[in-house]
N, C-alpha and C positions, 0 to 999 in steps of 0.2 A: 391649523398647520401643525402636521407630527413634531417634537424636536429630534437631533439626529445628536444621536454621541458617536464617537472612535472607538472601534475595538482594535488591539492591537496583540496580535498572533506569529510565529514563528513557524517558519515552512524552511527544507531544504532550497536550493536555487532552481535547482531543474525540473523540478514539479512546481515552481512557480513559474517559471518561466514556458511549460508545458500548457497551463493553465491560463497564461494570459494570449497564446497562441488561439486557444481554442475560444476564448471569450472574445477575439478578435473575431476571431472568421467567421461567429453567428450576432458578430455587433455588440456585445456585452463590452462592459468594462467592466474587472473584477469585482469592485465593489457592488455592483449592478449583480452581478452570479454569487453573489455572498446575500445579498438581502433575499432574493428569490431562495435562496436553500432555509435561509433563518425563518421566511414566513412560512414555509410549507412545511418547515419541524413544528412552527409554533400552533399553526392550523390544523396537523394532522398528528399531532401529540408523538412524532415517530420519526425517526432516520429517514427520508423517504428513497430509501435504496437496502439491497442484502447487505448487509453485516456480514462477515463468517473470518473464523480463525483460521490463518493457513495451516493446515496438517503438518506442515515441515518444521515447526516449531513447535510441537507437539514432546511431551517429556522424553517418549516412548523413544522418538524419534532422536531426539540429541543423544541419547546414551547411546543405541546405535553406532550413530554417527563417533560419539567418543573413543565407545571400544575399537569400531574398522581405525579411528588415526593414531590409536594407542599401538594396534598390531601392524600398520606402516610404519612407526618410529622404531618398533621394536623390528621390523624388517620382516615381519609374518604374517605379514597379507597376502594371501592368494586373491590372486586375478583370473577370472575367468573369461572365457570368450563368449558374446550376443550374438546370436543372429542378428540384429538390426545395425550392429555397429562392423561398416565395413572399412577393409583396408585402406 
């Protein structure tokens, strides 16, 4: 017989609580959905899901972003009109 230790990890409340929603309704209990991810990292030497950086956090993208709330403070933003965004 394996012996079993504690890991003990930090999550927000609402993705744990999302989480145990979901490990409910296919019968897991978390701990049960925590050992299946750890063995199939430890089996498959790999994340066994995509990875990817969100673009919106991206450098390019915060400067952007800084300069448009720099020219709303300073009251010199222009706004324009979408097609897709209706009255």
């Amino acid at each position: 017989m394996s012996r079993t230790v504690n890991v003990n990890f930090k999550m927000d409340v609402e993705t744990k609580q999302r989480m145990e929603q979901v490990c409910a309704d296919i019968g897991l209990s978390m701990s049960a959905a925590f050992n299946i991810f750890a063995k199939k990292v430890g089996n498959e030497r790999r994340i066994p899901f995509e990875l990817s950086a969100d673009p919106f956090y991206e450098d390019s993208n915060i400067k952007y972003l800084e300069q448009k709330m720099a020219a709303y403070r300073a009251g010199t933003l222009k706004f324009e009109e979408h097609d897709l965004i209706e009255d």
